[in-house]
N, C-alpha and C positions, 0 to 999 in steps of 0.2 A: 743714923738713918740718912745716908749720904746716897740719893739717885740722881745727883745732877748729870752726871756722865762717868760713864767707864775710861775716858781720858783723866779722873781722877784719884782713881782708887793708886794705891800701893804699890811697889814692884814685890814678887813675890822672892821669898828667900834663895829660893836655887838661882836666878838669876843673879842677885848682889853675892854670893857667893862665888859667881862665876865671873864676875868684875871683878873680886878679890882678887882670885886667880891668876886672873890676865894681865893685873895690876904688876904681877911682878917680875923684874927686870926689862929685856929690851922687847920690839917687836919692829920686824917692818912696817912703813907707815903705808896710808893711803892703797888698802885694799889688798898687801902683799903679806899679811901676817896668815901664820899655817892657820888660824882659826876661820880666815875666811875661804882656806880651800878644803876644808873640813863643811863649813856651811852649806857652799857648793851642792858638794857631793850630796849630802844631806835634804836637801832642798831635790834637787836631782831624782834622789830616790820617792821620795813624795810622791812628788808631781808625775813618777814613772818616765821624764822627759830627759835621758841623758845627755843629749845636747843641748839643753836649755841655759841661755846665759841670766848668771844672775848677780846681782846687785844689790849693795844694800844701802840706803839714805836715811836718815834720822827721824824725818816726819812725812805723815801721809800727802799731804800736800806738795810735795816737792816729788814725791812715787808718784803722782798720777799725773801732774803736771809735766814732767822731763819725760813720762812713758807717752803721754799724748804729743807732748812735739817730735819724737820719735817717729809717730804714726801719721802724724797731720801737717800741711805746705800752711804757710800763712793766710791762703787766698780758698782753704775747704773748709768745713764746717765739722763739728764733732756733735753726733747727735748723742742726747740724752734724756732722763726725765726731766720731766720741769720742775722737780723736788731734786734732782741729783747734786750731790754733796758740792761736786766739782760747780756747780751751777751756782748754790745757794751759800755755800761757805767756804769757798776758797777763795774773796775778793779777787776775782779777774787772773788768779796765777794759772789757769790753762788760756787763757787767750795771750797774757804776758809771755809763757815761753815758748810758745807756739808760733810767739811773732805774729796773732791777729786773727787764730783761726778762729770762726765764729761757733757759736753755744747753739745747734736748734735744738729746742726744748719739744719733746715729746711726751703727752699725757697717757694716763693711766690709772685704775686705780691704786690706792692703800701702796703706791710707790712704784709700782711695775708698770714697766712699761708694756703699751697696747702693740701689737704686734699689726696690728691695721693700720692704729697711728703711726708707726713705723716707719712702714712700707708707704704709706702716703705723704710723709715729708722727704723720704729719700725720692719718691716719683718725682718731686716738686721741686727740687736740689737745682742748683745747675741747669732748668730750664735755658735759661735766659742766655746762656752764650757767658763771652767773655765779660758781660757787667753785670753777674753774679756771683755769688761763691762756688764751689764747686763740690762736690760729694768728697768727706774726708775720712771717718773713723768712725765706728759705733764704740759709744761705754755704757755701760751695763754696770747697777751699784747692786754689790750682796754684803751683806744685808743691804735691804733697802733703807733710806731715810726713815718711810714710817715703821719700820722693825720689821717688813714683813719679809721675804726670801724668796728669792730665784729658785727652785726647780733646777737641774741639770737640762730635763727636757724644755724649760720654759729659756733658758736661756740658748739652748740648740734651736731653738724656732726663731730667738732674735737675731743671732747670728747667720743664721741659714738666711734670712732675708737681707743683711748685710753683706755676705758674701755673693749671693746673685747680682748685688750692685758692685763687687768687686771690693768691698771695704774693709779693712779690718776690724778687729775686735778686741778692746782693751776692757780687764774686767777691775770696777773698783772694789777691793776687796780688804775694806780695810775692817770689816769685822767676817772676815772670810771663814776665820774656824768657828764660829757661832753660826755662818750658814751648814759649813760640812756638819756639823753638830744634830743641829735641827735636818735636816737630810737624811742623813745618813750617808750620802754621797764621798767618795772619793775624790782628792785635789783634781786627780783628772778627770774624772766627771765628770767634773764643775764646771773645767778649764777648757784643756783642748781637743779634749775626744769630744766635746760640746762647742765646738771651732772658735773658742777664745785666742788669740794670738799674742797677750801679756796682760798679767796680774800685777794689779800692787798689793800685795802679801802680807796685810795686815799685822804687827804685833803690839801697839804703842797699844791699842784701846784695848787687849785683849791681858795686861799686867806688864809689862815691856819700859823701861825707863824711856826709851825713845827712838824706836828700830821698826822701819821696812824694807821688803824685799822686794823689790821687782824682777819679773821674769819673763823673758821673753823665749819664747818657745821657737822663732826662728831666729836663731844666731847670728844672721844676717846683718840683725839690726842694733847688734850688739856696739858696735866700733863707733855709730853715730853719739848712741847712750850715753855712752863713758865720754863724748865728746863734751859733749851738752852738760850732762852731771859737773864735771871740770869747769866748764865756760861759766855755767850758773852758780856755782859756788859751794857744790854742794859733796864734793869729794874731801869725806872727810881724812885728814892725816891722821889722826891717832884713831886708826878704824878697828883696830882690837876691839878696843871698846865697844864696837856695832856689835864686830860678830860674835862676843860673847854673850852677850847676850840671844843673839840669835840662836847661837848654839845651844844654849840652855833652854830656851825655849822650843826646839826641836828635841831634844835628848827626852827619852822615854814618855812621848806624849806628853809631856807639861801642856803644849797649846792645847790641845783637846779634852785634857783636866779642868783647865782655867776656864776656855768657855762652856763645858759642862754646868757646871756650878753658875756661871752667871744666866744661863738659861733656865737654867730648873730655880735658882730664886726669880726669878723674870716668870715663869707659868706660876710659881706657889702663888705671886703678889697679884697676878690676872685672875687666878681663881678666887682669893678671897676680895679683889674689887668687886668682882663681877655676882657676889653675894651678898652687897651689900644696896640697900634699897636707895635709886635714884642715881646711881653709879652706872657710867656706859664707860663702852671701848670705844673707841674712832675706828682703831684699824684691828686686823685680826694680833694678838698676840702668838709670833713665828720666834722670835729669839729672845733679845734682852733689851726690849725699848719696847715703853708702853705710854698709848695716850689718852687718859680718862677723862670723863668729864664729872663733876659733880657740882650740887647745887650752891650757891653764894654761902660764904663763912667757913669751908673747910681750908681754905688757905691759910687764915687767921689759926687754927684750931692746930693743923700741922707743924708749923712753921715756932707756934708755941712752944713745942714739944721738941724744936732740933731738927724736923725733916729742912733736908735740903732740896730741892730741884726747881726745873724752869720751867714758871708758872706761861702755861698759850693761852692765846685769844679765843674767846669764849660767846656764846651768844647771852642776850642780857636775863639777867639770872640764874648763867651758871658760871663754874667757873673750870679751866682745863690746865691740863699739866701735863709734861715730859718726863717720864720716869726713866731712868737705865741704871740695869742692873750691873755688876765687874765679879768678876773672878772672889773678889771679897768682901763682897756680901753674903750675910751669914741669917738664918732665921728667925734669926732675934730682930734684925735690922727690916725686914718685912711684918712681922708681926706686929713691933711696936708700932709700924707706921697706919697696919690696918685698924690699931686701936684707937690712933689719937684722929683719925679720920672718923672712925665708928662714933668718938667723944665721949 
């Protein structure tokens, strides 16, 4: 009964199979092996974007951080929510490789950002002349922190206001196929036809030993990318290894198998909280992350039985928790947990 995070479930077998693979004899290093021009294309086809330059780096933090310095001067600002992953849990690496650009936090409910709120801290940008920052990037998290999900059209309204300021648009999308999932939406959907201008292409939380993609939709900003990725540290030499992974993870929907399943155990485990007497939700349950509340002693009672997850702060006499579901979580592993809750 492991819901601490989908960062720590399993990698699934077609992938270690597909390290085997790759494992054997030589490859070009550092981004030149035929699997990452197979990736490519693959990715390419997806996203419908056949210009689109793509990249692959090891963790999602290093994806959003090197795509956001890409997008942003030292001296502009990235807005986002004030729950955004980049904000709350990447200790300062979008302001570190951005060289300074500053965080403005934008509010919203259940994780989305308010589209008023928006447009009123982009108004407020940059008043001041040269002794303030200046308007830099919109990022936009799908999934959201509280599990919930961007819309294709909810995100074409953020961006559309972003782009009347002239900004771009970077999407965090490190549980990306859990939002296409929940959707139903198409990568390009999601992305560019909804005037996003680069994804971090989640796979590490989605079953992935440890592989993202970044894509930038105009090539333009490709040569900076690969600068930065290098300068930072983050080009890896033995990148076979990225892309087979990635390749397996692309090859006959595996990505949208794996977050299938972590979704649909994510709505079973919502439904039977949310039948159990004194049991509430925070936020609405949209993917594979849920936040309940329940009354004092069921931490004690769970935690008995082997559940894992991280227990939140609570008002006095209840107590709350972080649930996320992975690709391998199985019925058993929800059931048990709604019974040693139940007692």
């Amino acid at each position: 009964m492991f819901f601490a995070s989908d960062n720590s479930s399993p990698v699934p077998p077609q992938v270690i199979e597909a390290l085997a693979v790759a494992n054997a004899g030589y490859a070009m290093p550092y981004g030149r092996d035929p699997g990452m021009d197979r990736v490519r294309e693959m990715i390419r086809d997806l996203f419908e974007a056949p210009e689109a330059a793509v990249y692959l780096v090891a963790t999602g933090t290093t994806a959003n951080a090197l795509a956001l310095a890409t997008m942003c001067q030292p001296w502009q600002t990235v807005f986002c929510h004030t729950h955004a992953h980049i904000a709350e849990d990447e200790c300062g690496a979008p302001e570190f490789y951005t060289n300074g650009a500053k965080l403005v936090l934008v509010g919203g409910d259940h994780g989305r950002m308010d589209p008023t709120a928006l447009r009123e801290a982009i108004d407020r940008t940059g008043a001041g002349g040269v002794h303030g920052v200046q308007r830099g990037c919109l990022s936009v998290t799908n999934v959201t922190e509280a599990g919930t999900v961007h819309t294709p059209d909810r995100i074409a309204e953020l961006a559309g206001i972003a782009r009347a300021a002239g900004l771009p648009v970077h999407l965090d999308g490190a549980r990306f196929a859990n939002a296409i999932v929940a959707t139903g939406a198409t990568p390009a959907e999601m992305t560019w036809r909804a005037g996003v201008d680069a994804v971090s292409f989640g796979g590490t939380k989605n079953g992935l030993m440890g592989v993202e993609a970044v894509i930038f939709f105009d090539p333009a900003r490709a040569w900076e990318f690969e600068l930065r990725r290098k300068r930072g540290g983050h080009l890896f030499s033995k990148h076979r290894y990225l892309s087979a992974q990635m390749e397996a993870y692309l090859a006959d929907g595996l990505w949208l198998h794996l977050a299938r399943q972590a979704n649909l155990m994510a709505a079973w485990l919502a439904e039977g909280l949310s039948a159990l007497p004194g049991v509430t939700l925070r936020h609405p349950v949209e993917a594979n992350i849920l936040f309940p509340e329940w009354d004092e002693g069921a931490h004690a009672r769970l935690q008995a039985t082997g559940a894992v997850y991280y227990p939140f702060p609570a008002p006095p006499g209840r107590e709350a928790a972080r649930l996320v579901t992975s690709w391998s979580t199985r019925a058993a592993d929800v059931d048990g947990f709604l019974a040693a809750l139940r007692g």
